[in-house]
C-alpha positions in Angstrom: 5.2 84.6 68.0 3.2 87.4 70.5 1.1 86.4 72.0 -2.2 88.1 73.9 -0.5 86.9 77.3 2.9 89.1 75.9 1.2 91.7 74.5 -0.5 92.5 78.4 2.4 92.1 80.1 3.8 94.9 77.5 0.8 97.1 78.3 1.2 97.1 81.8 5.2 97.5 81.5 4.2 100.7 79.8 1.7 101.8 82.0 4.1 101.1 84.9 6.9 103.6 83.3 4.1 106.2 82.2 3.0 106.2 86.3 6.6 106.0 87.4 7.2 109.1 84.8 4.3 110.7 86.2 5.4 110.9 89.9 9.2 112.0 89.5 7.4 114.8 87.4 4.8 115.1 90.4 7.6 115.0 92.4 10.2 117.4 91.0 7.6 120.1 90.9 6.8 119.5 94.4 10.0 120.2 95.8 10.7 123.5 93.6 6.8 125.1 94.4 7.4 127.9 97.2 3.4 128.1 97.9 2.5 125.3 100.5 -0.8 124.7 98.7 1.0 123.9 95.3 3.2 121.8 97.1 0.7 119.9 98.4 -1.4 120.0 94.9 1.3 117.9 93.1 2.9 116.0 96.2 -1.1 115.1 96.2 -0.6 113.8 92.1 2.6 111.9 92.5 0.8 110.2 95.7 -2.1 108.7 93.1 0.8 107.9 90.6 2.2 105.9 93.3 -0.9 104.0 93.6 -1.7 103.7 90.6 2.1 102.1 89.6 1.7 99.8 92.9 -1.9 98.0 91.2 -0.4 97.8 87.9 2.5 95.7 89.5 0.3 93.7 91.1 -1.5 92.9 88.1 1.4 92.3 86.4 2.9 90.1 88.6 -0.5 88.1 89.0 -1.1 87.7 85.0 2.6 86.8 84.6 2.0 84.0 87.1 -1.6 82.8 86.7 -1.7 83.8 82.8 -4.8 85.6 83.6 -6.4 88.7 84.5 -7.0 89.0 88.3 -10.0 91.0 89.8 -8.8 94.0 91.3 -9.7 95.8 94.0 -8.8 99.8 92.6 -10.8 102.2 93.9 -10.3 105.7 92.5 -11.3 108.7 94.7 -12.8 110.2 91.3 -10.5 113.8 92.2 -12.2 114.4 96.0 -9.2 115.3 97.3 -7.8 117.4 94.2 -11.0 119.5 94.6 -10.4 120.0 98.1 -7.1 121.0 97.5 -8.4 123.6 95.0 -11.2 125.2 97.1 -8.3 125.6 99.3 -6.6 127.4 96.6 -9.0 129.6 95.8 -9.3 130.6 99.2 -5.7 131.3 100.1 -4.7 133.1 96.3 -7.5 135.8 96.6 -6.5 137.3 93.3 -2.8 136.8 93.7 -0.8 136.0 90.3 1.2 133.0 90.3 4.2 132.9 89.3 5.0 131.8 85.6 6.5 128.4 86.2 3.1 127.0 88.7 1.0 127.5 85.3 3.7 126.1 82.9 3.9 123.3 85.2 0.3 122.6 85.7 0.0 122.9 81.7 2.6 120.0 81.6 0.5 118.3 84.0 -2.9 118.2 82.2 -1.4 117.0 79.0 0.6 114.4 80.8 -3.4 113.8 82.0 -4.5 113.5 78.9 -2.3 111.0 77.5 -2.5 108.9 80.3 -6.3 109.1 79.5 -6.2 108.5 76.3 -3.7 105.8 76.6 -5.9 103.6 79.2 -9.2 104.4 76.8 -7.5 102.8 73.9 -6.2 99.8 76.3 -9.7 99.7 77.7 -10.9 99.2 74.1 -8.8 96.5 73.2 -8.9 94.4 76.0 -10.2 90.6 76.3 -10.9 90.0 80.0 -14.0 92.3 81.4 -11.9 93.0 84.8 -9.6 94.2 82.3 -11.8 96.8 80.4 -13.0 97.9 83.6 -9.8 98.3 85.1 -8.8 100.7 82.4 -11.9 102.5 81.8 -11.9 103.3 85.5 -8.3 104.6 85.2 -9.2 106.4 82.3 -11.6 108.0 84.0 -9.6 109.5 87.5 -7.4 110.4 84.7 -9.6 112.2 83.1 -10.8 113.6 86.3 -7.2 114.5 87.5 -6.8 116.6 84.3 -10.2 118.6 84.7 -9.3 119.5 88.5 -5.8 120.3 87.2 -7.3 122.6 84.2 -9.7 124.0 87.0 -6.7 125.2 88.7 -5.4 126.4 86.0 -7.9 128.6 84.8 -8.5 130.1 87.9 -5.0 131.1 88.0 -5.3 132.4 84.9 -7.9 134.6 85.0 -9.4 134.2 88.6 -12.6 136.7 87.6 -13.6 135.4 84.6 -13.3 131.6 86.2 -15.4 133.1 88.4 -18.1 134.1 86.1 -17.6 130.9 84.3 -18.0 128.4 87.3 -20.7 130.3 89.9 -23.0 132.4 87.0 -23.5 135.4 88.9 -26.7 137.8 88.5 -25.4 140.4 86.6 -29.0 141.8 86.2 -28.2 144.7 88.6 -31.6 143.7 90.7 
């Protein structure tokens, strides 16, 4: 029989690959970006994967041992330095095109994001221990904050003038 103590421990198994899949990914993509600031973008990303794998161990370890869920001290940086990274994008690109692959690869990344979001959301609403449901619905949220930095970047790569328009609203009124 499965029980709720199993089923956790399966969760977190999970969640430990989906963060270890996360930063080879991070990684790979890393080491084949030219630009220095892309680089650093996803070196940045498999950095937080790291993390996050690390408390997810922890947990597991503790609920495999005590049999319950332990308060946990995760703190999420809610994308601060994703954003700074981007600013310093923005500043550095000045309407240069990107090369094919850095937008592939950052369209990989935000759905890898997303299911990571969606994924600790659904684990968020099943859970049974409150430490638990906030563990996960913080996670779900820096993922979901990772993926709208990431789809910032990408539509300013995209189409740098019309994110442009989009973001800062200029007066077009010709006054």
């Amino acid at each position: 029989m499965v029980t709720e103590h199993d089923k956790t421990l399966e969760v977190l198994r999970i969640a430990i690959q989906m963060e270890t899949d996360g930063k080879k990914y991070y990684q790979m993509v890393s080491q084949r970006c030219r630009n220095p600031v892309f680089k650093e973008l996803f070196h940045s990303l498999a950095d937080e994967e790291v993390l996050h794998q690390q408390e997810f161990e922890e947990i597991y370890n503790a609920i495999r041992i005590q049999k319950a869920w332990p308060e946990t001290s995760f703190k999420p940086d809610t994308g601060k330095r994703l954003r700074t990274l981007f600013a310093k994008v923005t500043e550095e690109l000045g309407g240069i095109q990107p090369p094919a692959t850095h937008l592939e690869a950052l369209q990989v990344a935000m759905n890898m994001e997303n299911k990571t979001h969606d994924f600790y959301k659904s684990q968020g609403k099943k859970a049974i221990y409150d430490a638990e449901r906030d563990f996960y619905r913080t996670l779900a949220a820096e993922e979901r904050q990772h993926y709208l930095v990431l789809l910032d970047y990408y539509e300013y790569l995209k189409d740098p003038a019309g994110w442009f328009v989009q973001k800062e609203h200029p007066s077009l009124d010709g006054g």
